[in-house]
N, C-alpha and C positions, 0 to 999 in steps of 0.2 A: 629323619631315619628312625625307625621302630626302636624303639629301647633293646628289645629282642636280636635284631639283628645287628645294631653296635656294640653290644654285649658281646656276640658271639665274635663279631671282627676285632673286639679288643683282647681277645682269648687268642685268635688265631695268629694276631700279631705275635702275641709276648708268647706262643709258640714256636716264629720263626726267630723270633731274639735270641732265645735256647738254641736254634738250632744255628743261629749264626756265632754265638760265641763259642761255640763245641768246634768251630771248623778256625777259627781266628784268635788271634793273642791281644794282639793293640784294641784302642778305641777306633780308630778312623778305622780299619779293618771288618770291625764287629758292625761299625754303621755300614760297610759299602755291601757287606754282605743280608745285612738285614733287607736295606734298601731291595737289593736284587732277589729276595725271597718275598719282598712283599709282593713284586712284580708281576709273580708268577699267579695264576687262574686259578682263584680256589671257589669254591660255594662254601657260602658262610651256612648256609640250611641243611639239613639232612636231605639228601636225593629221596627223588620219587623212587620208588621201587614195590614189586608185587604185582599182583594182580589188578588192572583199571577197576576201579565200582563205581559205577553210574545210576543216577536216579534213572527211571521208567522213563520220564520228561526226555530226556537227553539220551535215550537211543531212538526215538524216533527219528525213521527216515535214513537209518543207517543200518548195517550189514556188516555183519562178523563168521567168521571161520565156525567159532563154537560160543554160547554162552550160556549163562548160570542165570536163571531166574528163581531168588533166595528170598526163602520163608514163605511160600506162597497159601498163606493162612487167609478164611473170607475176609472180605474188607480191606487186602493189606492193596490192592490194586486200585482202590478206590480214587473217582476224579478226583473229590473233595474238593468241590467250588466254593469259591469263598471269595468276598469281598473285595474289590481294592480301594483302598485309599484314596489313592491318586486321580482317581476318575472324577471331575468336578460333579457336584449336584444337578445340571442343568443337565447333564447328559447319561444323565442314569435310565435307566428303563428294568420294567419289571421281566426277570429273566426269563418267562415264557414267550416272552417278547423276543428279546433277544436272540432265544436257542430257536424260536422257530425259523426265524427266517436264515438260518442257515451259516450263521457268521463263523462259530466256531466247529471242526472237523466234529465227527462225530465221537470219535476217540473220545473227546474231551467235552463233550457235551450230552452226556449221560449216557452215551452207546456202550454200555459194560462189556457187551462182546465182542463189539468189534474193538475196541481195545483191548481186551484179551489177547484177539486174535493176532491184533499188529502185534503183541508183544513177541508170541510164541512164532511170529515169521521173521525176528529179525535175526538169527542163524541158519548155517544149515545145520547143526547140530543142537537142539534147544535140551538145558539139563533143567527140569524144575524138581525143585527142594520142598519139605515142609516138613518142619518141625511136631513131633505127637505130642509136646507140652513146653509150656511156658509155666514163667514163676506164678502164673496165675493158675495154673493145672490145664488140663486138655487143652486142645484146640480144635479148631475147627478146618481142613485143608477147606480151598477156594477151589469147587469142584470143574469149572471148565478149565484150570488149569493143570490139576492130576488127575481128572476121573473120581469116579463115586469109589474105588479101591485103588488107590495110590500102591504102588511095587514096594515093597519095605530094601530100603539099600542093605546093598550085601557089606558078609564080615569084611573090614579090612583093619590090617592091621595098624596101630597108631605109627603116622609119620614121623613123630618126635614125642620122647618122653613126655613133655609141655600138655600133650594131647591127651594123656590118662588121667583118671579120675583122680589119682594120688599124687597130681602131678607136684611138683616143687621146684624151683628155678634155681640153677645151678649156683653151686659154691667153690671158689678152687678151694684145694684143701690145706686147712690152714695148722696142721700138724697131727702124730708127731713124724719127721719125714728127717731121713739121713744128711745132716747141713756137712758132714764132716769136721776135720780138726778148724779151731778156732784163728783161720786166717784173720789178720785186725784190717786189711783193707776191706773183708769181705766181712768182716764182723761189724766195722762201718758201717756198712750198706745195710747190714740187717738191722741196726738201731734206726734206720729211715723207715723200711722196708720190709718187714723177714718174707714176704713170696717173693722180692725182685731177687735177694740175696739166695732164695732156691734155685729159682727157674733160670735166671740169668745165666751159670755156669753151666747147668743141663743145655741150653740151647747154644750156647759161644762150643762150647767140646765138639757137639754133631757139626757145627759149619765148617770147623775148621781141619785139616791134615795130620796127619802124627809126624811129618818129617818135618824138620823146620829149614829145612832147605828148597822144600817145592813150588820153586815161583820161577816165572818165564824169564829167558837172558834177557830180553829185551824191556822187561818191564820198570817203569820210572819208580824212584826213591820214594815217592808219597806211596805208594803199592807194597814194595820192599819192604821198608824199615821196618814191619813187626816181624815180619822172616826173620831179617838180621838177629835184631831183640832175642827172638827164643833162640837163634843159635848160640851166639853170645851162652845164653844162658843154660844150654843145655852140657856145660861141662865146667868144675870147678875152675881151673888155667886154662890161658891161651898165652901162646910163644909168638915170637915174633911173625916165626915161616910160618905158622898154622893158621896166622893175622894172614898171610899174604894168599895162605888157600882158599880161605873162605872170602877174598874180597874176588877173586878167579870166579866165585860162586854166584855171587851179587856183584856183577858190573855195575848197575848204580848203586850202590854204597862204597865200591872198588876203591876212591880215592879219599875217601874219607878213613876208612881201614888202612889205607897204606899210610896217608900221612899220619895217624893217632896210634899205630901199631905200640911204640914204644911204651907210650902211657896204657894201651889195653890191656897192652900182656902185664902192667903190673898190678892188675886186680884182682881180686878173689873173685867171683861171679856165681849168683844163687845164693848168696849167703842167709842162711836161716840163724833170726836171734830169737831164741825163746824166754819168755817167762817165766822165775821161778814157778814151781811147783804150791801150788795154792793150797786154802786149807779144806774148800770146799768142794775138791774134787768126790766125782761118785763115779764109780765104775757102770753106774745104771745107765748114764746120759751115752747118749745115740755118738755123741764123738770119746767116749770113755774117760772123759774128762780132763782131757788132755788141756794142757796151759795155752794162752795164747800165741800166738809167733805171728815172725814177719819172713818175709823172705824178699829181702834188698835185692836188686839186678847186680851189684856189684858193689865190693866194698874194697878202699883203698887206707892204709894208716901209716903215716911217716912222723916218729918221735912223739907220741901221743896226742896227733890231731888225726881224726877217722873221716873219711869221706865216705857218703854213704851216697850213693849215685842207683839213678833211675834215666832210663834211656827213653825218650821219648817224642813223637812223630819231627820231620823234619820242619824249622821255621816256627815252631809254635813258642817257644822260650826264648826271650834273649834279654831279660834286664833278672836281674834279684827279688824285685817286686811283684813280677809275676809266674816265679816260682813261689812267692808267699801265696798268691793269689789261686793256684793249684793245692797248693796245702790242704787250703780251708774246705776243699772239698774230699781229699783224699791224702789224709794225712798220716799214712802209714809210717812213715821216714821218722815222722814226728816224735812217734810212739816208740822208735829205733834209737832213737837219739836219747829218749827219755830215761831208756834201758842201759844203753852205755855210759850213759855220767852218775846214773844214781846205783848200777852194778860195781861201775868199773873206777869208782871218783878218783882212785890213785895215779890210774895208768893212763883214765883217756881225761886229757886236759881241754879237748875243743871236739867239738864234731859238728860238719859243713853238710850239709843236705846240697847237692848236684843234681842237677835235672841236662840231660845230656841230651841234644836234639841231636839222632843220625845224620849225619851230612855238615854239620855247624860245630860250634865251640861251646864248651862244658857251661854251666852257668849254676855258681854257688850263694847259697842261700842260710846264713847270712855271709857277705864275702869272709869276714872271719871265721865264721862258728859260734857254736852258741858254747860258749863258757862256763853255763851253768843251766837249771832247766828251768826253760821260758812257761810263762802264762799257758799260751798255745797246747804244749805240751801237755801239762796237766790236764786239759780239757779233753784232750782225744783221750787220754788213758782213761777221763771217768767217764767220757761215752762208752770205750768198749768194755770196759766194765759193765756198767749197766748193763748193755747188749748180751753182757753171756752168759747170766741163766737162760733167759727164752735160747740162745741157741744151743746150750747144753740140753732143755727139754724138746728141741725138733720145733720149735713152733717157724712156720710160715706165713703166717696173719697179716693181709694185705693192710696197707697204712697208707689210704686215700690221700694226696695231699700235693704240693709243689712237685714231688718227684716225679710225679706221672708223666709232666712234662716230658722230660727225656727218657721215660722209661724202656728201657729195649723188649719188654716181655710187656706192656700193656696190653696187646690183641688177645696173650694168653690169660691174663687177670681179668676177671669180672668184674670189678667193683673198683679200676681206676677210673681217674675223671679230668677231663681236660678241658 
């Protein structure tokens, strides 16, 4: 197999491994889906596409709709007979010889016109081109192919920028552009990223609805649960009966809301923790310099242990371990937690990070709490620290890298790579 093209199949693999652990939790999960992604028909090569170009050679004896005979400078039609190799010595002959008796068409046996001619009959419509200079200066057209005064082609105007003289190959733009207040999941993303962390939210707002109730009765819980999610979270409380309206709403979620009614009504939901007040706020930055925050799905606290819960698709969580394993890509809660024991060290004595699958059972991370502030912890606060001058200056600056893989705004990005 060409280096070239194992190359490219060992890329398209560890593509669908990304795309198989994005839909799966477990190990054997992640391999059955790989498995059945690798399955599917892909071309490891870039497809043909464009317009056919064919040597002179290779349209003889064939017939088309319309075609393009390009560059037609003297000489550029030429037999140019030349030598082969291949032909043993014993059977060579002097090529007067040869051309006379008739072997090879005339075409190609120094009849210039009448290869000409074949060429300008193999359309009904024949467009011939010729260039009025090369890098060498003028040229000369090949007069039985345009005449002794060639027509000079009319104005038109250029197809694509690419086509002007000033041309220059596009750049998305990499600042300064409105990122807004310093969400930390999204502030995350911009220390990988800062165009995914633009464009990403511009394009997820236009897909989706403004009501968070608008999904079909009959539609399955994998469909639902982000409906649910933003309803959940589009108001601080929910009551028991409120529990029991909106599962009336979401028939697949229906009995997951009625059996967990008691425990949902007793959360806070939306709950925004913000960051003190920093020293190096500037009224000049595109988000006004506003501190960092998070905004929890829901927050629960009974005698100073805080549960800090995030609701998520159904079936993807169910051990401890891989809600750590979620963390380390989106460790907002992280940053949550970091906030409440080093704000609050008197009042909150443990805080549990919950990752809740709609339809399943809660699952806490660590099952106690964390006690005091973990490793982990410190690590996301000094990422998004880093991250938030460029975001307080607007910067978007694509950051070619591992991310592209899943990136949802790649077709818009010019300069990812996969």
């Amino acid at each position: 197999v060409p280096v070239r093209v194992r190359e490219r199949f060992e890329d398209e693999a560890l593509r669908r491994l990304s795309e198989a652990s994005r839909v799966a939790a477990t190990g054997p999960e992640v391999r059955g889906w790989w498995a059945a992604l690798l399955q599917e028909p892909a071309g490891f090569d870039a497809p043909a596409a464009g317009v056919a170009v064919v040597h002179p050679a290779q349209a003889v004896g064939r017939r088309y709709r319309r075609a393009w005979l390009v560059g037609a400078v003297e000489g550029a039609f030429a037999a140019r007979d030349r030598e082969d190799y291949f032909v043993p010595e014993e059977a060579r002959a002097e090529p007067e010889r040869t051309f006379a008796g008739g072997a090879l068409p005339k075409r190609f046996a120094g009849d210039r016109g009448g290869r000409l001619a074949h060429l300008r009959a193999r359309a009904d419509r024949v467009i011939v081109t010729v260039p009025d200079a090369d890098r060498g200066g003028r040229v000369a057209p090949e007069p039985e192919l345009v005449g002794s005064a060639p027509t000079p082609a009319p104005e038109r105007p250029a197809g694509a920028p690419g086509e002007t003289r000033d041309a220059r190959s596009y750049r998305p733009p990499d600042g300064p552009v409105a990122l807004g207040p310093p969400e930390v999941g999204r502030l995350l993303r911009h220390a990988d990223c800062g165009f995914r962390a633009w464009a990403e939210p511009l394009l997820r707002d236009r897909a989706r609805g403004d009501d968070p109730h608008d999904t079909l009765p009959d539609a399955p819980l994998a469909e639902v649960w982000p409906f649910v999610r933003r309803a959940l979270r589009s108001r601080e409380r929910w009551t028991e009966e409120e529990l029991q309206r909106l599962a009336g709403r979401h028939p697949a979620a229906g009995p997951w809301l009625r059996t967990h009614a008691p425990d949902l009504a007793a959360l806070r939901y939306a709950v925004r923790l913000e960051a003190a007040a920093d020293d190096d706020r500037s009224a000049e930055a595109p988000d006004g310099g506003r501190p960092p925050y998070v905004l929890v799905d829901a927050a629960g606290r009974d005698e100073g242990r805080v549960r800090l819960t995030r609701f998520v698709a159904p079936g993807s969580v169910a051990h401890p371990s891989e809600v750590a394993q979620r963390l380390e890509q989106d460790g907002r809660e992280l940053w949550a937690a970091r906030l409440l024991l080093t704000r609050y060290a008197g009042q909150v004595r443990r805080v549990a990070i919950v990752h809740w699958p709609i339809g399943g059972a809660p699952v806490a991370y660590p099952p106690d709490g964390f006690a005091r502030v973990a490793s982990e912890m410190d690590r996301i606060a000094a990422r998004a620290r880093a991250a938030l001058p460029d975001w307080r200056a607007g910067v978007a600056r694509p950051e070619p890298g591992f991310v592209c893989r899943a990136c949802p705004v790649f077709d818009v990005c010019r300069e990812g790579r996969r």
